[in-house]
Backbone bond lengths (Angstrom), bond angles and torsions (degrees), N, CA, C in turn:
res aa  C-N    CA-C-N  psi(-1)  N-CA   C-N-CA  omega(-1)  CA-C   N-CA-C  phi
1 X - - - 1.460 - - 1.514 108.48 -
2 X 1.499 116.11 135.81 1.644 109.64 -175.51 1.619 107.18 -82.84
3 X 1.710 97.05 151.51 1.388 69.81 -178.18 1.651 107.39 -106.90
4 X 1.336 104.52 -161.14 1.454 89.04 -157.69 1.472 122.15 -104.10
5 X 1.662 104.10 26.40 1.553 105.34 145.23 1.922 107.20 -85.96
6 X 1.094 138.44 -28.38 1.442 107.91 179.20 1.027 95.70 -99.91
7 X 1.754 137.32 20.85 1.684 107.08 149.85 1.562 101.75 -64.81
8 X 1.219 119.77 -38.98 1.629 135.93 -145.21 1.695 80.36 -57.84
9 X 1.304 101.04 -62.84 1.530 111.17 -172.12 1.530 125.58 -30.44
10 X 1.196 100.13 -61.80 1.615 116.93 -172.33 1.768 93.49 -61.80
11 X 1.377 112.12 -49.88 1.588 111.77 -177.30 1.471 132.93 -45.89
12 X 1.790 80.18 -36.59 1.709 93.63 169.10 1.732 121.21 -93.59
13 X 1.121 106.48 -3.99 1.675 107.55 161.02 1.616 117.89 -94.51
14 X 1.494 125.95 -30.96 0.778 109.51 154.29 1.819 134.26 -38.51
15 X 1.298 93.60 -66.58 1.666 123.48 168.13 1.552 104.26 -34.26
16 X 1.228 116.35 -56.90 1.468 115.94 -165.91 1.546 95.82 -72.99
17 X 1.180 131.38 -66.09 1.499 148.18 175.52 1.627 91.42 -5.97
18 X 1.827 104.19 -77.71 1.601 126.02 -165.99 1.281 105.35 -45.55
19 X 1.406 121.56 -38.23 1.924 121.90 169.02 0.877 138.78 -85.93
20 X 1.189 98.92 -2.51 1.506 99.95 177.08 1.685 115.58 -101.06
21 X 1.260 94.10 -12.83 1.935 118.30 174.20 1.453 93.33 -76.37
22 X 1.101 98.26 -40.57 1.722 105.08 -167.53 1.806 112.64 -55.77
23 X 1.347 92.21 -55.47 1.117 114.97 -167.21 1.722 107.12 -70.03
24 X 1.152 118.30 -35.04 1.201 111.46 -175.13 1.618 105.70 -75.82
25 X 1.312 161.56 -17.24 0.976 138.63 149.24 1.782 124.83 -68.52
26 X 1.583 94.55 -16.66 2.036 77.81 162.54 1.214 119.69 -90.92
27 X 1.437 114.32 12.15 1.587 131.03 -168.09 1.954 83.52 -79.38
28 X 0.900 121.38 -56.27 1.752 136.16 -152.30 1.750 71.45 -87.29
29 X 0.927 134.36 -89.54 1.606 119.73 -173.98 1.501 143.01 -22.62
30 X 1.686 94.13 -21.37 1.613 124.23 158.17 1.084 122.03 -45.70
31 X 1.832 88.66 -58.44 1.923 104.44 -149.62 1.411 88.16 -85.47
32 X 1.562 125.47 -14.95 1.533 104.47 161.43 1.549 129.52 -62.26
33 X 0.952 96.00 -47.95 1.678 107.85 178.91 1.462 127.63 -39.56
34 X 1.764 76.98 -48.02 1.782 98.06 -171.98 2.219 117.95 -77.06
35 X 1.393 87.83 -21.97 1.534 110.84 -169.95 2.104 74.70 -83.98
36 X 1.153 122.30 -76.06 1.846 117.76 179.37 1.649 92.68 -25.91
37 X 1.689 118.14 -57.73 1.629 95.22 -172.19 1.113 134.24 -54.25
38 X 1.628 94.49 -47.00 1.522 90.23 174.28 1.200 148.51 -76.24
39 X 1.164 109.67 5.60 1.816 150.91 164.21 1.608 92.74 -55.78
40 X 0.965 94.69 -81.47 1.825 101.39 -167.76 1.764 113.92 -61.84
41 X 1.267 108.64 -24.98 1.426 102.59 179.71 1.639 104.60 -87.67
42 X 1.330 117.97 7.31 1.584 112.44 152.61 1.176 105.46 -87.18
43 X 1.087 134.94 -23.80 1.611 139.52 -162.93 1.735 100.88 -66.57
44 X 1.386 124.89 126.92 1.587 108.58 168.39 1.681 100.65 -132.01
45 X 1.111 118.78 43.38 1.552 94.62 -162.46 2.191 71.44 -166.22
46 X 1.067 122.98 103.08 1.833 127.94 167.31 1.208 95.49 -130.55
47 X 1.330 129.72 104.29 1.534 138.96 161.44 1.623 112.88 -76.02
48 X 1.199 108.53 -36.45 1.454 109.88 178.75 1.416 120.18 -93.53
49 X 1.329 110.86 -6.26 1.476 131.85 -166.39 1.358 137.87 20.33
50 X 1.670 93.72 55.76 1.543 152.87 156.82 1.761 104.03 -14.23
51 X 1.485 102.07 -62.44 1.774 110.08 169.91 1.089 127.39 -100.31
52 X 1.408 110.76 -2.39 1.606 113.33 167.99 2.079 115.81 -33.34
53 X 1.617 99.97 -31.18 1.591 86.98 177.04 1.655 103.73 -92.75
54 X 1.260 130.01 -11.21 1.520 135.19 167.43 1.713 115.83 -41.38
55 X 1.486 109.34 44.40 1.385 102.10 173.84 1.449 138.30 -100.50
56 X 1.323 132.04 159.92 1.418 125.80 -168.97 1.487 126.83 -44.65
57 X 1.994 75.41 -38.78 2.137 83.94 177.22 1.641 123.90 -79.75
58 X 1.248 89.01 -1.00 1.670 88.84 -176.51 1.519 104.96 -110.18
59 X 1.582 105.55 127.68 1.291 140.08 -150.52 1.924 90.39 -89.74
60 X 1.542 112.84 -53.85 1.030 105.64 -150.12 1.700 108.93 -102.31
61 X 1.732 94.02 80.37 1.617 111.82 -165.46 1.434 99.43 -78.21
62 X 1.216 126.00 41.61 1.989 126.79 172.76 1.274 92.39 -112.49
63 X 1.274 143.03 -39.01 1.314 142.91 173.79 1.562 113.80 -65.50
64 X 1.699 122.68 -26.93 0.964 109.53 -178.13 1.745 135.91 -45.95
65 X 1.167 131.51 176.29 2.007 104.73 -174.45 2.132 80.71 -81.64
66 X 1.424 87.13 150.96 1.545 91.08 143.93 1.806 93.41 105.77
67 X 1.484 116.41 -49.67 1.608 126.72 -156.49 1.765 94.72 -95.29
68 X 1.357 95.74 141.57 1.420 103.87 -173.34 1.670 95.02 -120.61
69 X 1.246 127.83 149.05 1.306 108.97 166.25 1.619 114.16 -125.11
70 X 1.092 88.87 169.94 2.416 83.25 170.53 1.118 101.27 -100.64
71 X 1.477 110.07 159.57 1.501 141.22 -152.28 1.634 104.80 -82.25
72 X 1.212 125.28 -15.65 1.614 137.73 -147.74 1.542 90.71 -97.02
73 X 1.379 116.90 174.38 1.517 135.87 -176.25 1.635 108.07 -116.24
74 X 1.498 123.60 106.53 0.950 109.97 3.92 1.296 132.25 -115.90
75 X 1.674 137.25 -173.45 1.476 114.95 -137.32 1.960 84.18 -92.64
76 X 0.940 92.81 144.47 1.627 107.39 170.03 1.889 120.14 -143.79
77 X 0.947 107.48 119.72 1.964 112.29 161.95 1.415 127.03 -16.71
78 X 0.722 96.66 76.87 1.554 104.26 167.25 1.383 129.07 -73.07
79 X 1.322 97.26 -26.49 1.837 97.65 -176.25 1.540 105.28 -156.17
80 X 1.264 114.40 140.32 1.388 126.71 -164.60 1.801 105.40 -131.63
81 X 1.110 106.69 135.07 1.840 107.78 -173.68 1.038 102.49 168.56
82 X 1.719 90.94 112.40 1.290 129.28 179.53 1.246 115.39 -135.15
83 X 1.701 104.78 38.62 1.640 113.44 166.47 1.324 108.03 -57.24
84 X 1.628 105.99 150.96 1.159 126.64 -178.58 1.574 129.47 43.54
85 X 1.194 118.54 28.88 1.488 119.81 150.33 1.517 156.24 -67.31
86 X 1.421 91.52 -6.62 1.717 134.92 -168.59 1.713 89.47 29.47
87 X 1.532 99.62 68.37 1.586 105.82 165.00 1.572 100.76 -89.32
88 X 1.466 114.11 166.13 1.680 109.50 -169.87 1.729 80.08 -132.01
89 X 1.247 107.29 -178.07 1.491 120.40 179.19 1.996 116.27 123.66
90 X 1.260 87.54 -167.95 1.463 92.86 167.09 1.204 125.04 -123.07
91 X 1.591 124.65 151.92 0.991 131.72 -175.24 1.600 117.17 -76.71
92 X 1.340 136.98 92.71 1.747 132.63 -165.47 1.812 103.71 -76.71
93 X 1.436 95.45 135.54 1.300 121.36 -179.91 1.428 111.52 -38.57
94 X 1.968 103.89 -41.33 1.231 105.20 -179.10 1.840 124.97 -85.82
95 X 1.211 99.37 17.36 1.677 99.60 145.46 1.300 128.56 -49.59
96 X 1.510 122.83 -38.62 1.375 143.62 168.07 1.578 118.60 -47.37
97 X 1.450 114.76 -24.97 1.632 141.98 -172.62 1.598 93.43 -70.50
98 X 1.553 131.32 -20.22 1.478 108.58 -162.17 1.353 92.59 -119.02
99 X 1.542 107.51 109.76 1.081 128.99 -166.76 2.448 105.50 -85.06
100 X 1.102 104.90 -1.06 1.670 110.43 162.90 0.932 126.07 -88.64
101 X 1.838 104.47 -16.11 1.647 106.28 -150.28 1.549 102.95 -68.68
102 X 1.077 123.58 146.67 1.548 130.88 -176.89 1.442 107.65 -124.38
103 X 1.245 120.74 -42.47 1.152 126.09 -178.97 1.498 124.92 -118.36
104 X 1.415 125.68 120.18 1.461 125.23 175.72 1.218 120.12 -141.48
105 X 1.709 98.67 107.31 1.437 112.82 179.81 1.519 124.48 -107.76
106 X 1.106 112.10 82.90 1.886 112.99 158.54 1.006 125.27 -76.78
107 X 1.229 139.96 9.85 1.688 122.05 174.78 1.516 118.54 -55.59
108 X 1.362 109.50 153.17 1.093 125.20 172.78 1.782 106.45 77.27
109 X 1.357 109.32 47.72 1.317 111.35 177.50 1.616 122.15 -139.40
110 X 0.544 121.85 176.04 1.534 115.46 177.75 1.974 119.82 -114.88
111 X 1.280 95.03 57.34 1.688 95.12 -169.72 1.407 100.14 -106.15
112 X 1.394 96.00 159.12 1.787 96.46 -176.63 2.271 91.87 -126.32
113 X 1.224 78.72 159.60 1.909 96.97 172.47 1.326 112.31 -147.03
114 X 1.382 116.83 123.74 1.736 124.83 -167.61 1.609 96.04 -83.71
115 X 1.056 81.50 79.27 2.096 86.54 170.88 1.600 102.76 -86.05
116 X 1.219 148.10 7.74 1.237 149.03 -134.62 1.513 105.81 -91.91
117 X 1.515 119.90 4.44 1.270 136.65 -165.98 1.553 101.93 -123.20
118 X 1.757 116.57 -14.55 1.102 114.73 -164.12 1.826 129.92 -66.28
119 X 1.338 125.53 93.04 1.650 104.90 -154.63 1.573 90.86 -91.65
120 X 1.196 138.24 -54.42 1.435 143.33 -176.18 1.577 118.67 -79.97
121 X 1.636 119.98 114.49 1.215 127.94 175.64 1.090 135.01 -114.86
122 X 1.330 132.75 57.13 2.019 152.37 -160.60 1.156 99.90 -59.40
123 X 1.408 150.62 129.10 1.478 138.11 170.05 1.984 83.03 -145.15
124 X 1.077 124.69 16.58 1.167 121.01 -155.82 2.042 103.48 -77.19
125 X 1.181 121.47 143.46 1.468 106.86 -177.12 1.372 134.19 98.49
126 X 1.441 112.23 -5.88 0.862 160.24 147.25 1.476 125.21 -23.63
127 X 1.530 118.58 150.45 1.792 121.24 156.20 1.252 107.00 -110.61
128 X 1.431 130.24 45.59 1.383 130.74 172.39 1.388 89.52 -85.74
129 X 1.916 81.58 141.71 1.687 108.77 172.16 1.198 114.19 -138.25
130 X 1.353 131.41 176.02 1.552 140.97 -152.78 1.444 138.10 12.38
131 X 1.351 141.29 -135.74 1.208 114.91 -123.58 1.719 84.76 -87.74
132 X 1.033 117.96 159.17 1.780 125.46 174.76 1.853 93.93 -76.63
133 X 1.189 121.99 110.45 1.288 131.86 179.65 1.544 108.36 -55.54
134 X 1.839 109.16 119.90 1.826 86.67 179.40 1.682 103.36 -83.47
135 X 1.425 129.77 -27.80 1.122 114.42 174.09 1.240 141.70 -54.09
136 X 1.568 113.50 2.80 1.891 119.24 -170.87 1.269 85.45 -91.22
137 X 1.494 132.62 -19.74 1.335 118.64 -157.99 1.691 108.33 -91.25
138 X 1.638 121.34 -10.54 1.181 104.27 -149.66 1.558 74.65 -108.35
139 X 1.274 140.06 -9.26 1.220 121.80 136.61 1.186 175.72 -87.05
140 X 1.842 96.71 37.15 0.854 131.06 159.16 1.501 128.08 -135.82
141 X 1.481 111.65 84.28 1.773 145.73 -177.72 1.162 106.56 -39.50
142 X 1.419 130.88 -32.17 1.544 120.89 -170.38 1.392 105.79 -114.04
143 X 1.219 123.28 8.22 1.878 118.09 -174.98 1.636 109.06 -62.32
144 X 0.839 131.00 123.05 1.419 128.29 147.84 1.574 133.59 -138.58
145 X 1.904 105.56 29.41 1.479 96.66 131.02 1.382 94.77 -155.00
146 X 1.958 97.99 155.63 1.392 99.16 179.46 2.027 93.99 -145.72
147 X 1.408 85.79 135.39 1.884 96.74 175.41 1.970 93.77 -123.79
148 X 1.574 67.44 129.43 1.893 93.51 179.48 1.417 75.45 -131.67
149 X 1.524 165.66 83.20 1.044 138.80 91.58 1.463 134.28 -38.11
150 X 1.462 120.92 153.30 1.347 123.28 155.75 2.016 97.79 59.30
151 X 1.407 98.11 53.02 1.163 98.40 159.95 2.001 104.69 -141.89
152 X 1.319 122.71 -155.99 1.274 127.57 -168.82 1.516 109.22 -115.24
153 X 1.294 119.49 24.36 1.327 129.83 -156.08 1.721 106.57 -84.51
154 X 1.411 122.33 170.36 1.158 129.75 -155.58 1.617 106.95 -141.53
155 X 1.166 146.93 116.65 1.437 142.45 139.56 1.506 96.07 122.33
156 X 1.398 127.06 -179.03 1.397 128.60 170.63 1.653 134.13 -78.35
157 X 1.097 83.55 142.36 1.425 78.21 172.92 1.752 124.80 -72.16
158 X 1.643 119.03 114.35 1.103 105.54 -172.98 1.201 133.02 -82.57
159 X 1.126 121.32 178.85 1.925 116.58 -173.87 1.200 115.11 -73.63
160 X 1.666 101.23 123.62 1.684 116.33 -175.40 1.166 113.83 -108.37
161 X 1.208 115.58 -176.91 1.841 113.85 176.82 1.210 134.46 14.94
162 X 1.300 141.19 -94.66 1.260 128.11 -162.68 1.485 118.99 -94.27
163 X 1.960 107.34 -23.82 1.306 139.68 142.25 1.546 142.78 -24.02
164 X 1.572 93.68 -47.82 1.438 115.96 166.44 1.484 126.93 -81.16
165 X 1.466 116.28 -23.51 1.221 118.98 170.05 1.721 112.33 -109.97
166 X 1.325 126.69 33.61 1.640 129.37 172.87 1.545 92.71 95.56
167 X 1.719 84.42 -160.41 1.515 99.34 -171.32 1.205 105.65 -73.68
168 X 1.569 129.19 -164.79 1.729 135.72 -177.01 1.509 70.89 -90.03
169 X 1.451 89.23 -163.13 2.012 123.30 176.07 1.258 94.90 -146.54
């Protein structure tokens, strides 16, 4: 018969086992939150004050305006849209951190992203549609290759990088 310090035992490894399983999917539910923070703490300019409820203490960033989440365990961002807020700021690298996100809509905002280093541009595979924008290209000076295959896109691609300003020397 066990006695009833290693029942205690087994009770408390079970227990620990169950939390720590537990815990590791709000662990990935974190780095959502925190990647939403740091979104907004590039933000300096909220006229509509869109993230005003986007705060540190609030846990339950699926309600926030704008963040959509999926239904699965554990809960993670799937979709982000914050069209038309004429929020200003920058776009953080670590947007890239939310590995659900499916959908990301900023239009109609005023954000900037220092791509100014950017030489390689893959968008290929894609549901891009209409006209291929010539202005994304002239801000980015060092691109010289870009695949937009196998998307829904419209018009030419205009002259980038080394293309846009003549031959080399």
């Amino acid at each position: 018969m066990p006695s009833i310090f290693s029942l205690f035992c087994c009770l408390l490894l079970f227990f620990s086992k169950s939390i720590v399983f537990a815990a590791a999917p709000a662990n990935n539910s974190e780095i959502d939150r925190q990647t939403l923070l740091c979104f907004k703490s590039g933000i300096y300019s909220d006229p509509l004050g869109i993230l005003n409820s986007w705060l540190n203490t609030s846990l339950n960033f699926c309600h926030w305006p704008g963040v959509t989440c999926g239904a699965g365990i554990p809960i993670r961002v799937v979709s982000l849209d914050l069209t038309g807020n004429f929020i200003s700021g920058a776009i953080p690298e670590e947007l890239g951190t939310l590995p659900q996100l499916q959908t990301l809509m900023l239009a109609s905002n005023r954000l900037e992203a220092n791509c100014s280093s950017l030489d390689t541009l893959i968008l290929s595979r894609n549901n891009l549609s209409g006209e291929i924008p010539a202005a994304l290209f002239s801000y980015l000076p060092r691109l010289g290759t870009v695949d937009l295959q196998i998307n829904s896109l419209s018009g030419v691609v205009p002259p980038f990088g080394d293309s846009a300003q003549g031959p080399r020397q």
